[in-house]
C-alpha positions in Angstrom: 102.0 87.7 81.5 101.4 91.1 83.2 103.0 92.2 86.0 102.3 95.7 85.9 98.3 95.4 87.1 98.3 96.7 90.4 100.8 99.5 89.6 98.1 100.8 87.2 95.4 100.3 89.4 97.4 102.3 92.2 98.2 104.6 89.9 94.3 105.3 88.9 93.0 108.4 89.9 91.0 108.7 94.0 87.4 109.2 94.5 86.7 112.6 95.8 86.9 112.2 99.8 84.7 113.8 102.6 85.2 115.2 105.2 84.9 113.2 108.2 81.0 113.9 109.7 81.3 116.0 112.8 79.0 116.8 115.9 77.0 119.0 114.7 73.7 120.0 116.3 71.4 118.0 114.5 73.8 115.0 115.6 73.7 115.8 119.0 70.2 115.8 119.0 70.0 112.4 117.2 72.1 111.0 119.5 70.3 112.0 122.6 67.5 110.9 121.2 68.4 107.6 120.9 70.2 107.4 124.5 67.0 107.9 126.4 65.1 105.7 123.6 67.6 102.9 125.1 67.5 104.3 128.2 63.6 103.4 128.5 63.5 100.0 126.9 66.1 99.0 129.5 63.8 100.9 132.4 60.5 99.1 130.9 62.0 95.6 130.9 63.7 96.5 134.4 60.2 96.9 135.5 58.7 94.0 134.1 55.9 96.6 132.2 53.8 96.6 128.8 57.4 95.5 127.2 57.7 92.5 129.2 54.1 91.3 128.0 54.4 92.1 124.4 57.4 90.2 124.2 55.6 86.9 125.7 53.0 87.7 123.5 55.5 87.3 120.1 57.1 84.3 122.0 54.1 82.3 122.2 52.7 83.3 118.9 55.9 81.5 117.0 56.3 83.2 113.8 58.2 80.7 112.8 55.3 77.8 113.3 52.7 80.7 111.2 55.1 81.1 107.7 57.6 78.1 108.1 57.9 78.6 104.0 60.4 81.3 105.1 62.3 79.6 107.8 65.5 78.1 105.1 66.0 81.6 103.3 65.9 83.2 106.9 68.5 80.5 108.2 71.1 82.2 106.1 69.7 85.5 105.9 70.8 85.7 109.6 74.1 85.1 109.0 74.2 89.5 107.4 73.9 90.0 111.3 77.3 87.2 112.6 80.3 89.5 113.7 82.9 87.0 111.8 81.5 87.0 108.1 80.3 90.7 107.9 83.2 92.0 109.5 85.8 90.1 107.5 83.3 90.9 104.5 83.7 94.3 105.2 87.2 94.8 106.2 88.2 93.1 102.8 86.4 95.8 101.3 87.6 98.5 103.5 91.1 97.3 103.1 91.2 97.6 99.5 89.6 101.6 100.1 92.7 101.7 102.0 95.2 100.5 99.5 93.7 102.4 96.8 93.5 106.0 99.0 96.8 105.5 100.6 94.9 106.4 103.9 94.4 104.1 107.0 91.3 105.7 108.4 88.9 103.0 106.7 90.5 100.1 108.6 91.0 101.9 111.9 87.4 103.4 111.8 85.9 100.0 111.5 88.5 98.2 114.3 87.1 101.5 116.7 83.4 100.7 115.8 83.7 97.1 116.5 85.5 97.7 119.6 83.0 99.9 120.9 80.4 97.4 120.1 82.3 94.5 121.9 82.5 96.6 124.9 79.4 98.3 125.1 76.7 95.7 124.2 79.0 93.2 126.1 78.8 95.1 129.7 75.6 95.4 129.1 74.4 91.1 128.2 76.8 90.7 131.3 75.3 93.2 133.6 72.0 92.2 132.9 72.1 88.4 132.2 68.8 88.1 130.8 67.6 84.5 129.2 66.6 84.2 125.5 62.9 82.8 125.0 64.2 79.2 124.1 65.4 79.3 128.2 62.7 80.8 129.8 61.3 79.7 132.8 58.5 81.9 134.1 55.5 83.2 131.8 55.8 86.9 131.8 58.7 87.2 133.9 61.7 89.7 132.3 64.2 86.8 133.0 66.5 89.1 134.0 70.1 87.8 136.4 69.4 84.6 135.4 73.3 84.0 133.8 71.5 84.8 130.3 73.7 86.8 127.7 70.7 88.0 125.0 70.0 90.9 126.0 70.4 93.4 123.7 70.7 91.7 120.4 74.2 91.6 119.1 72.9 89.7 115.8 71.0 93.6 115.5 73.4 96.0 117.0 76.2 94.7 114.8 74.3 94.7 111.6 73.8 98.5 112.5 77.2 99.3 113.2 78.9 97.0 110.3 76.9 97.6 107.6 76.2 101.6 108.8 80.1 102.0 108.5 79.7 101.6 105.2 77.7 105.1 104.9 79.4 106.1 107.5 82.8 106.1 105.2 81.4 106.6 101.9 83.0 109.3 99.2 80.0 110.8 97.8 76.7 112.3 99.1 75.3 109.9 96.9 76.6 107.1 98.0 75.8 107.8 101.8 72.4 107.5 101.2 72.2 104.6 99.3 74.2 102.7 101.9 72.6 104.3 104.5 69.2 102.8 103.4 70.6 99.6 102.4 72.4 99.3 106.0 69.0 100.6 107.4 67.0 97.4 105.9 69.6 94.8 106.3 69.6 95.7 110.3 65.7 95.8 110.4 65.4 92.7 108.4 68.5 91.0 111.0 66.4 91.9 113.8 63.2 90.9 112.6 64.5 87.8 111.5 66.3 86.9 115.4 62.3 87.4 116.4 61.2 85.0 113.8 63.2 82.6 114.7 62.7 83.1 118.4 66.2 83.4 119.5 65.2 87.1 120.5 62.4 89.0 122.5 61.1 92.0 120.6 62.4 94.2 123.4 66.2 92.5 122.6 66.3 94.3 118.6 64.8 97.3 120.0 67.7 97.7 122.4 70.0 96.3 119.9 68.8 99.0 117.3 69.5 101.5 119.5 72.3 100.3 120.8 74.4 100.2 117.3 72.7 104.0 116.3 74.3 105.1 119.3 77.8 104.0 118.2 77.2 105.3 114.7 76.3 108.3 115.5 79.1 109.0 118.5 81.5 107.6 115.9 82.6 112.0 115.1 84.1 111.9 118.9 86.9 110.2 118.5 88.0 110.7 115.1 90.7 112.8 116.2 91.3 109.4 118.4 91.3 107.6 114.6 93.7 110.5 113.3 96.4 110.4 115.6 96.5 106.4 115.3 96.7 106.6 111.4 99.6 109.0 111.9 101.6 107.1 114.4 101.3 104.0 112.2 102.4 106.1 109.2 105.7 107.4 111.4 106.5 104.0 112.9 106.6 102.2 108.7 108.9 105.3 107.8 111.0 104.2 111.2 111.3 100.6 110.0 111.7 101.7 106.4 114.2 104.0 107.2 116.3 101.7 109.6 119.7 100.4 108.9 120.1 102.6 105.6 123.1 104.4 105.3 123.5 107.9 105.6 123.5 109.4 101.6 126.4 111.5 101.9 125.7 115.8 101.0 127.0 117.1 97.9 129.3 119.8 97.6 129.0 122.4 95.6 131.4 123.6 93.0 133.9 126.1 94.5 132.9 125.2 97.7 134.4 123.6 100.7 136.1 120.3 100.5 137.1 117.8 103.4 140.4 116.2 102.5 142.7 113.8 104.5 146.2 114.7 105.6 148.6 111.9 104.9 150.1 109.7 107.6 153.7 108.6 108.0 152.2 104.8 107.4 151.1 106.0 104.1 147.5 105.5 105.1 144.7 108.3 104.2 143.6 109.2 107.9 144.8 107.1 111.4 141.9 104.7 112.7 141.4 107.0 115.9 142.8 110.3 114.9 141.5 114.2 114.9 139.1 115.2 112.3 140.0 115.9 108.5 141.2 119.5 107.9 138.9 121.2 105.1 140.9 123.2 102.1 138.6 126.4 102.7 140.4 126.2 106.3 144.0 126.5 105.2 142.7 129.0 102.6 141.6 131.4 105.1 144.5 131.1 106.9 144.1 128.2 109.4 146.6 126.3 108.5 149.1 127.2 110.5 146.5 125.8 113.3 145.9 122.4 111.8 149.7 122.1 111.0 150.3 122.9 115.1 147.6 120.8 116.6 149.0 118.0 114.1 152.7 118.2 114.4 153.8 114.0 115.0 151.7 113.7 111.4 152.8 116.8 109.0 156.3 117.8 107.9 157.0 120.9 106.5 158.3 120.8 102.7 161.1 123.2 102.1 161.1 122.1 98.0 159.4 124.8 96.1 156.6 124.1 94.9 155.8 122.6 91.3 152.6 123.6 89.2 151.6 122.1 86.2 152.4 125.4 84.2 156.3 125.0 86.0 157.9 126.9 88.6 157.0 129.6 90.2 160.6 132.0 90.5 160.6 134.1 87.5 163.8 132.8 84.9 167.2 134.5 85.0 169.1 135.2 82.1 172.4 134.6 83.2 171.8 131.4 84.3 171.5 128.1 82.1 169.6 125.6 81.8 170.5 122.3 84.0 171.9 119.6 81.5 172.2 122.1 78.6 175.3 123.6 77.1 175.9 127.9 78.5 175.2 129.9 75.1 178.0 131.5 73.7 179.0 135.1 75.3 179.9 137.6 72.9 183.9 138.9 73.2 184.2 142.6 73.4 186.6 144.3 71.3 187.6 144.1 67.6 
């Protein structure tokens, strides 16, 4: 059995990466665009106008009653627009990116998007409290404060913003565009579908269209917000990794400085609470004189010469004999 699979798929060669899209003009533009395009559907419904009437108009012409041969595949076609299956759909996808690029910026992207969405489109359905066409109670009345929570469509905003992050984080220019059309006809069809089945006014997608380009397309503002959080995350696993190792000791060099231990009367390398090791460069330099005096309960001076391999050091005498030899024979002047 191999065990060595996801080594060589980690050790598989990265897509090329771009850069993260930025603010640029044409963005801006976009993007204010589509702020006063929400901006107006929210003022139109506020004021119970043309909106408000089209949207009855939908309601009571059931779509779902004119091509009920549609109504099963749409039943599960709906579910592309359910926060819980596209977003774990997605982050399983995301997460493997991840993995693969060593990079954190897929996951944390998509957990910034969502939260936007939550917050956003959430004030909003609270704020307004508008009832959905299966609760309403007044022909042609916006149903607005009512305790409602449908207004805009979260089936169609988080199509946008889930299956857009997809573009939004692709590799290749290639790739952007083909998952920016597919994420472009997936949202459509989601909101379309919400109208079909009439758990949605018209007016609801339109808002919730807008609503999830809005996110998309702000998304370049806080990705220095993204980039500080994938480096913090990065510096807190190297903390955790990192704690409780021990401290790999520095390697000396030859010729250089050594730390050595002096020895202690108990015969022990260095006391439990005593001064700091004396390095060998010290005494070389003339310091040892210092460490002896700072140290005096712990070092005893040696009067015994001292001994190198080679022998002693005091040059031999000739008169003198060897200890435990016999004295050579002196010669004896005269005849």
């Amino acid at each position: 059995m191999r065990t060595d699979i996801f080594a060589r798929l980690d050790r598989e060669p990265e897509p090329p990466k771009i850069e993260p899209p930025r603010m640029s003009r044409h963005r801006i533009a976009l993007f204010g665009g589509t702020l006063a395009f929400y901006l107006a559907i929210v003022i139109a419904v506020l004021a119970s106008s043309w909106l408000v009437t089209l949207d009855w108009k939908v309601m009571l012409f059931r779509p779902y009653q004119q091509w009920p041969e549609i109504h099963a595949f749409l039943d599960y076609y709906i579910v592309l627009g359910q926060r819980g299956p596209t977003a774990t759909m997605v982050a399983c996808w995301l997460g493997w990116r991840s993995w693969r690029q060593h990079t954190l910026r897929p996951l944390i992207t998509l957990g910034v998007a969502l939260l936007l969405l939550n917050v956003t489109v959430g004030a909003v359905k609270i704020g307004l409290g508008r009832l959905g066409p299966h609760y309403a109670t007044q022909i042609g009345s916006a149903e607005l404060f009512a305790g409602g929570d449908i207004f805009p469509s979260g089936h169609t905003a988080n199509a946008v913003v889930t299956w857009g992050i997809l573009a939004y984080l692709a590799t290749t220019p290639r790739a952007r565009r083909y998952l920016s059309a597919m994420s472009a006809i997936v949202s459509l069809g989601v909101g379309l579908t919400t109208v079909y089945l009439g758990t949605h006014w018209l007016s609801d997608v339109l808002l919730g269209w807008a609503a999830g380009l809005l996110i998309m397309l702000g998304l370049p503002w806080v990705e220095p917000l993204i980039t500080r959080a994938e480096a913090w995350i990065f510096a807190q696993r190297e903390n955790l990794r990192g704690f409780g190792r021990p401290v790999p000791s520095v390697p000396v060099a030859a010729g250089g400085p050594r730390t050595v231990l002096l020895p202690q009367p108990d015969g022990g390398d260095a006391p439990a609470h005593g001064p700091a090791p004396v390095p060998v460069a010290a005494a070389a330099t003339g310091t040892r004189s210092r460490a002896h005096a700072s140290h005096p309960a712990h070092v005893v001076r040696s009067e015994r010469t001292p001994v190198t391999p080679a022998g002693s050091r005091r040059p031999p005498h000739a008169d003198r004999a060897p200890r435990g030899g016999t004295s050579p024979a002196r010669p004896v002047a005269g005849g």
